[in-house]
N, C-alpha and C positions, 0 to 999 in steps of 0.2 A: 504494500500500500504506500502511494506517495504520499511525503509529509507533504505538509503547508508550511510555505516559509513561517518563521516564528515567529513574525510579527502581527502577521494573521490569528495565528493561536493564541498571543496575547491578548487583542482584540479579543475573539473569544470571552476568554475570561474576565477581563471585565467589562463588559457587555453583560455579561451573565452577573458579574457583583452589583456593575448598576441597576440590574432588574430586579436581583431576588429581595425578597422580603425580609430574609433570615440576616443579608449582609448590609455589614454600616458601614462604609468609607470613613475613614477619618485622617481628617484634611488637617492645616495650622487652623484653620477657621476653627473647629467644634473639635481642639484639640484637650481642651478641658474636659470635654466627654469620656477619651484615657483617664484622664485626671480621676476623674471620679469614681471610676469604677474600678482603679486600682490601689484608692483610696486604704482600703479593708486590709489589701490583697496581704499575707506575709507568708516566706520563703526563703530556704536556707540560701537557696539559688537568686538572692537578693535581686541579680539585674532584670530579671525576668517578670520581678512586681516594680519597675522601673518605669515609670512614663518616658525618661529621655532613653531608656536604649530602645522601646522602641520608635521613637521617632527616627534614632541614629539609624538603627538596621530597615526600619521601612520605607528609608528615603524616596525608595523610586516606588513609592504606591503601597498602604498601608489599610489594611480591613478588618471588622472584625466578624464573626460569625458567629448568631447568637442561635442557644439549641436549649431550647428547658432551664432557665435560670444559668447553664455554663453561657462564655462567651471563648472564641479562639483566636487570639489575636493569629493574621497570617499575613504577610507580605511578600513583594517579589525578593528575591535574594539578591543583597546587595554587588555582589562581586560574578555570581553566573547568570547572563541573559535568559529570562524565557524560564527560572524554577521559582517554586512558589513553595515558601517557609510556613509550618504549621507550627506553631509554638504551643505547649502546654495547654491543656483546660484551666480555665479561672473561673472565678464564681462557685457554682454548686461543683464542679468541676465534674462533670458526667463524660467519658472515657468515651461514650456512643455517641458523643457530637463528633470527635475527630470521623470514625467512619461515615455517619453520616453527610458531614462535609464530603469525603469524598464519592461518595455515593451520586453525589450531586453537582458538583461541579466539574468542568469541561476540564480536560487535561490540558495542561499549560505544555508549550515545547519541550519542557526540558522537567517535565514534572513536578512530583511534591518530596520536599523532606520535609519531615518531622525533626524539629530543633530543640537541644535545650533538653530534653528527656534523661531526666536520674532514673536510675536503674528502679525505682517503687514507679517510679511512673509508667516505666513499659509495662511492667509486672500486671498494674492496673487497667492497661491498654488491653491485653491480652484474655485479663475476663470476658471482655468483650468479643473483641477481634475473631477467637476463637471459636465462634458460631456461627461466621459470616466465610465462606468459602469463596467469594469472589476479593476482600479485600485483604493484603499482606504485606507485613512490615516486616524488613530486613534490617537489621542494625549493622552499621557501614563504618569504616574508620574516617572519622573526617579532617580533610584535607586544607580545607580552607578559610572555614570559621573557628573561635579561638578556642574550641574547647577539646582541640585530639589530647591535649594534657589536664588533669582538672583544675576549676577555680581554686585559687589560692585565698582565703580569708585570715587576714592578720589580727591579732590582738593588737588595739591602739596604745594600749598599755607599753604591754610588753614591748611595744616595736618603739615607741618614745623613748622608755627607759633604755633599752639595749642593756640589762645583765644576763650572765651567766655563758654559759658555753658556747651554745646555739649560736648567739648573735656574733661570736668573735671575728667572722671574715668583714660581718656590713659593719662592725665595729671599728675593724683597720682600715674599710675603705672610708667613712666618715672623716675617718681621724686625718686623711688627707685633704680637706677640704679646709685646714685649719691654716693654710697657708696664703686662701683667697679671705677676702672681707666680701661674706655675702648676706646682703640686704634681704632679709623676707617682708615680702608686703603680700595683702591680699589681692585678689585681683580684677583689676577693672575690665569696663570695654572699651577703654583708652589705653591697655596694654596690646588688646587683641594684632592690633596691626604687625607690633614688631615680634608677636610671638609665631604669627605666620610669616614673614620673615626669618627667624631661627629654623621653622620647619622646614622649608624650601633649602635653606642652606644644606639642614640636616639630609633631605633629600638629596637633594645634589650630591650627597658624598654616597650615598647606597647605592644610586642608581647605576647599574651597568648599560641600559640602553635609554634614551628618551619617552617610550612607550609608559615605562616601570615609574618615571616621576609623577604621571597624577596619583597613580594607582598609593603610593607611597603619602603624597601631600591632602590627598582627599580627606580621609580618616580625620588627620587635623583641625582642616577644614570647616569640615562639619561638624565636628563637636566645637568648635567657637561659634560657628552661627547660633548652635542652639544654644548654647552659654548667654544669647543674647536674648534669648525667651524667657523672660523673666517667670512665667507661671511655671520653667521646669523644676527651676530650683534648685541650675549647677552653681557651685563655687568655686574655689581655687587659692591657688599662692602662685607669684610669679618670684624667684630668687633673680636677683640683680647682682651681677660684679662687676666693677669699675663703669658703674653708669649705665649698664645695658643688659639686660634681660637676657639669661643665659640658660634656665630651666622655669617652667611650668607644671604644675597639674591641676586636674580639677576633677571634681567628682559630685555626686548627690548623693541624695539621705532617700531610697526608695521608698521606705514608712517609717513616720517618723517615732513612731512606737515602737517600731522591730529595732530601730538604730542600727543598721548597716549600710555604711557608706560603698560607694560604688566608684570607683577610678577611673575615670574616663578617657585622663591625658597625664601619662609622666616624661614629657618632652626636654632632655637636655643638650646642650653642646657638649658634647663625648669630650674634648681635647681639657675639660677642668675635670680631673681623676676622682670620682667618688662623688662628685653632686647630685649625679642621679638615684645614689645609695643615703642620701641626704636631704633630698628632697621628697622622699619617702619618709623617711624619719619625724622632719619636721610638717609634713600634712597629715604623720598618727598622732603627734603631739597638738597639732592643733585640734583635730578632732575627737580625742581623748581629752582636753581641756572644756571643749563644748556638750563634751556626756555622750557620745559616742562610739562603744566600746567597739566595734569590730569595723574593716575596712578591708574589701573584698576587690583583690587585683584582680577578678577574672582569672581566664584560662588563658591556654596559651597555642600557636602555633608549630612553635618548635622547641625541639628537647636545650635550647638554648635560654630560650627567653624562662620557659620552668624552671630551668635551672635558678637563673635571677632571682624569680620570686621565691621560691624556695628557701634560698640564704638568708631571707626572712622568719625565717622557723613559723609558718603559718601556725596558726590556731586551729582551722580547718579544712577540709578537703573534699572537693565537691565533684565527682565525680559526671560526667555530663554524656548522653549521645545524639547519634544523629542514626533518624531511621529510614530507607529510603521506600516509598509508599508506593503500593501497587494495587492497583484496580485491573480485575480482568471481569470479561462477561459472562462469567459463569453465573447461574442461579446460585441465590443465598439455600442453605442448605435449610431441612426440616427442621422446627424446630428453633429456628435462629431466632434472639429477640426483632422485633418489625422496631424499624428505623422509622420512629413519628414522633414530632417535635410541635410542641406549640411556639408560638412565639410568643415570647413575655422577654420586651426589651425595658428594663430597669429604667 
């Protein structure tokens, strides 16, 4: 069977999200509508009850899908054209809305993965899944979003004070930073210019070919724009030496209840030895000052960057997958629970 080019299939799909009943777009316009309904939300996997990760990863078109009190947040995948990201159940979080989404919606080019799934969650997935013979979930190593290694969650405490054993490598790199005079201040969006500036530099030194610099400076990027949406509710430190803005980070407070902060950006100028081991330091100390207790680097892409956070002696360990979603046209077997939803949008 001949494909349709993928932008055809795109089309598709949303075409089919602007019609159905069950799906909400959600735009900057009625972006407060995340807001709200993630309001409640708490999770060890803190970014995933995050209103700005998901703005960050649903950049290029962002929906949600409501099924019996759950809702599924799902977007195009940032980095592969034409797949379509299912993230967790929220709300009542009923396991038969994922199927049922796929049950119903048109197949995207490049299909659906399932994001973001701890090992209780497939486990969960699978009461279900298991009586439906046309849909199937294979757990895949993933390649390109940050979780082939697991979230690393720090103690703000512990990672401010730096005693004992654990910390003695981020300790000796710290201790070389004692050589520059760096300024911490918080951060504006009258820094934002020169810290994308810094990016682009930092870029330019990674990139092996011109293709690879957006792909590198994007990510940045975007997390300063939305640092400029004041309803997300990132903040930051920017460290200054000799006058000029040489590291950044910034992160949010997913519920402010659950207190776990979320790191969004730890951007420095590599050639000042240990400020990026410092600059971690000094935004657990800030956020342990503010009653904060834990702050959750994410996962990582390569056995390089785990390493990094690692040498933090996390707190916790979050283990994360990706499942790649298959619909065939076979009949749902005897017996199977019937895929029927009201709609009750909150």
């Amino acid at each position: 069977m001949k494909m349709l080019p993928a932008y055809i299939q795109e089309l598709d799909f949303e075409d089919w999200a602007e019609q159905s009943q069950y799906v909400e777009r959600i735009t900057d316009a009625n972006f407060t509508r995340l807001i709200s309904l993630l309001s409640s939300e708490v999770d060890v996997d803190s970014y995933a009850v995050s209103p700005s990760y998901y703005a960050y990863t649903g950049r290029r078109g962002l929906w949600l899908y409501h099924y019996d009190g759950t809702f599924l947040p799902m977007c195009w995948h940032p980095n592969i054209d034409g797949q379509i990201l299912i993230f967790p159940p929220r709300g009542e979080k009923n396991y038969a809305a994922v199927t049922a989404l796929l049950n119903e919606a048109p197949l995207p080019p490049n299909g659906f993965l399932l994001a973001r799934y701890k090992p209780k969650e497939i486990g969960d997935l699978k009461t279900f899944y298991a009586f439906v013979s046309r849909v199937s979930y294979e757990p895949i190593e993933e390649e390109v979003l940050d979780w082939r290694y697991p979230a690393r969650i720090l103690s703000t405490l512990n990672t401010a004070q730096m005693l004992g054993h654990e910390y003695m490598l981020i300790r000796n790199r710290v201790r070389q930073t004692k050589k520059y005079l760096v300024d911490i201040k918080r951060l504006s969006v009258q820094d934002v210019p020169e810290i994308e500036r810094l990016a682009l530099r930092w870029a330019n030194k990674q990139a092996n070919k011109p293709e690879e610099l957006i792909d590198l400076v994007t990510p940045y990027k975007e997390t300063l724009r939305l640092f400029k949406r004041k309803e997300l509710g990132l903040d930051g430190l920017v460290f200054v030496v000799d006058g000029q803005v040489q590291a950044a980070t910034i992160w949010d407070i997913s519920n402010p209840e659950h207190k776990i902060a979320n790191l969004y950006m730890n951007l420095c100028n590599v050639t000042y030895r240990g400020l990026s081991e410092f600059s971690i330091k000094a935004t657990a100390a800030k956020l342990c000052e503010d009653g904060v207790p834990l702050l959750n680097l994410g996962g990582s892409e390569t056995a390089s960057l785990d390493h990094y956070k690692n040498k933090f002696a996390p707190a916790l360990s979050v283990h994360l997958c990706s499942l790649d979603a298959c619909v065939t046209n076979m009949p749902m077997v005897a017996g199977a629970p019937p895929i029927e939803k009201e709609l009750r949008v909150a």
